[in-house]
N, C-alpha and C positions, 0 to 999 in steps of 0.2 A: 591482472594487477590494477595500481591507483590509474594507469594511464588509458587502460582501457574501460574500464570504467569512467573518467572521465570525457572520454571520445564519447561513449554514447551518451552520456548527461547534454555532454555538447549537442551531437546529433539532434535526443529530444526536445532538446531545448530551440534548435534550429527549427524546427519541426511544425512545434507549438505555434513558434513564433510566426512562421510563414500560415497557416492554417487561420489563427486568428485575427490575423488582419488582411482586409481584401484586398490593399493595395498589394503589399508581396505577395498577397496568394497568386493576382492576377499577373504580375513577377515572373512566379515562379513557372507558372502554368506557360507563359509565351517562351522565357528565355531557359525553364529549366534552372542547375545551382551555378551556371555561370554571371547571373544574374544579384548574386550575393558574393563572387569572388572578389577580391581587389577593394574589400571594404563598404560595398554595393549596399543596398538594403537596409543602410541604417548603423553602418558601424562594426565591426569587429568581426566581419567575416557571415553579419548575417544574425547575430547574436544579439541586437539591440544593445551593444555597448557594454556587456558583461563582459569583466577583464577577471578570470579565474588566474593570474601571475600572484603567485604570495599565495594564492586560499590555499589551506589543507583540505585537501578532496576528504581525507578522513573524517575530518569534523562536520563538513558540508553533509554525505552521506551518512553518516549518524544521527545528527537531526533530522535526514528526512526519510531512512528507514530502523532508527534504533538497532535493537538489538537483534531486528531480523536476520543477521545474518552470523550471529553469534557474538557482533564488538560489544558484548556485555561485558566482559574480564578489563577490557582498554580503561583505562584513567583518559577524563576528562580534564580541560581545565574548568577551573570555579566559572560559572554562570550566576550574574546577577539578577537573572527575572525570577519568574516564581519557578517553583517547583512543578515538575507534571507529577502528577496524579495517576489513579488507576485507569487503565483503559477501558471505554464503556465500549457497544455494540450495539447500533442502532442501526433498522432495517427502512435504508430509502431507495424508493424510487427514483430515475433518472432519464430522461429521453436520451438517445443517442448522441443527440444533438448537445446537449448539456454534459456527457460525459465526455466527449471533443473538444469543446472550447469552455468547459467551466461551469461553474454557477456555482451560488451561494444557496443557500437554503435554513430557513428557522427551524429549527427541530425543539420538539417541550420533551426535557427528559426529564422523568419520576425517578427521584434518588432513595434509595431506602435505606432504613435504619436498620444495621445489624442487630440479626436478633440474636438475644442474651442467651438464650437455650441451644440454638444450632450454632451462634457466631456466625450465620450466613450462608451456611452448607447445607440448609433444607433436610438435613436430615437426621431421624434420632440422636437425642443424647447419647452419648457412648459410641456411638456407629459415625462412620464418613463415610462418603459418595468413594464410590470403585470404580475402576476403568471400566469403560463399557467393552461388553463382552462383542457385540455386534462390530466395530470398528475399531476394535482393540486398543481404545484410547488415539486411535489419531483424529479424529472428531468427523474420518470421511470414509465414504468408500468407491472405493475403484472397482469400475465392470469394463471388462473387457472382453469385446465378442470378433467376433469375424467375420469380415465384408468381402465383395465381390472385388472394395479397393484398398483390404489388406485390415489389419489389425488396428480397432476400434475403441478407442480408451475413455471411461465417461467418469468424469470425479463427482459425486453426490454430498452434500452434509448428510450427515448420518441421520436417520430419524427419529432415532432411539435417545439420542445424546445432545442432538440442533448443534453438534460441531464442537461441545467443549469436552469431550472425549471420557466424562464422568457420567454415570448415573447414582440414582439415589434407590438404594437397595431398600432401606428402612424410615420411611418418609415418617 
């Protein structure tokens, strides 16, 4: 439920927060999390001062995974910024190091104009893209072999479809 979900938001967030700065990391590394106990490390148990009393864990989690998990049906309340937009898919690269503690990155995205013939679906007038036959429309596929240390599970994007689970039958 919201409360376990929140424990490990907590956790990650304890996490982040010791990893990214060296003082706590080197903290954490001598004393371990007794070291964050009793308001230690900056506040709130460790948390840099983040006080989640009052938030809706639900609203918090909907911002920051949508409708991943199906609270597409849920009512919001009114939001005054802009509206989001479709979601794009851009392929970056990231050192290890950058995908631990962060980074920013410029990306140039080419936005295109729907076109008046397909509306965007690349393909024939009168035809639309089908599920792919190859991944059966889940845009992946699953191998699984058998090792000396037991059952071997490998998720692929599909190559037939690069993961949006359609092809285009009549281009």
């Amino acid at each position: 439920g919201d409360k376990e979900a929140e424990a490990k938001f907590k956790e990650a967030t304890e996490a982040y927060s010791v990893l990214s700065d060296a003082d706590k990391r080197r903290q954490y590394d001598q004393f371990g999390h007794a070291a964050f106990e009793n308001g230690g490390g900056g506040g709130a148990g460790g948390f840099g001062g983040f006080d989640f009393n009052g938030a809706d864990m639900g609203d918090i989690f909907g911002d920051i995974f949508g409708d991943l998990f199906g609270g597409g049906g849920r009512t919001r309340r009114a939001n005054n910024g802009p509206m989001k937009g479709a979601n794009l898919r851009a392929r970056v690269n990231i050192t290890f190091e950058e995908a631990v503690f962060g980074c920013e990155k410029e990306l140039e995205i080419v936005l295109k104009d729907e076109c008046t013939t397909c509306h965007g679906t690349g393909a024939k007038p009168g035809t639309s893209p089908i599920t792919c036959p190859k991944c059966k429309g889940q845009g992946q596929i699953v191998y699984t072999q058998q090792s000396m240390f037991g059952m071997v599970r490998n998720v692929q994007t599909c190559q037939d479809c690069n993961g949006t689970g359609k092809v285009i039958k009549d281009k």
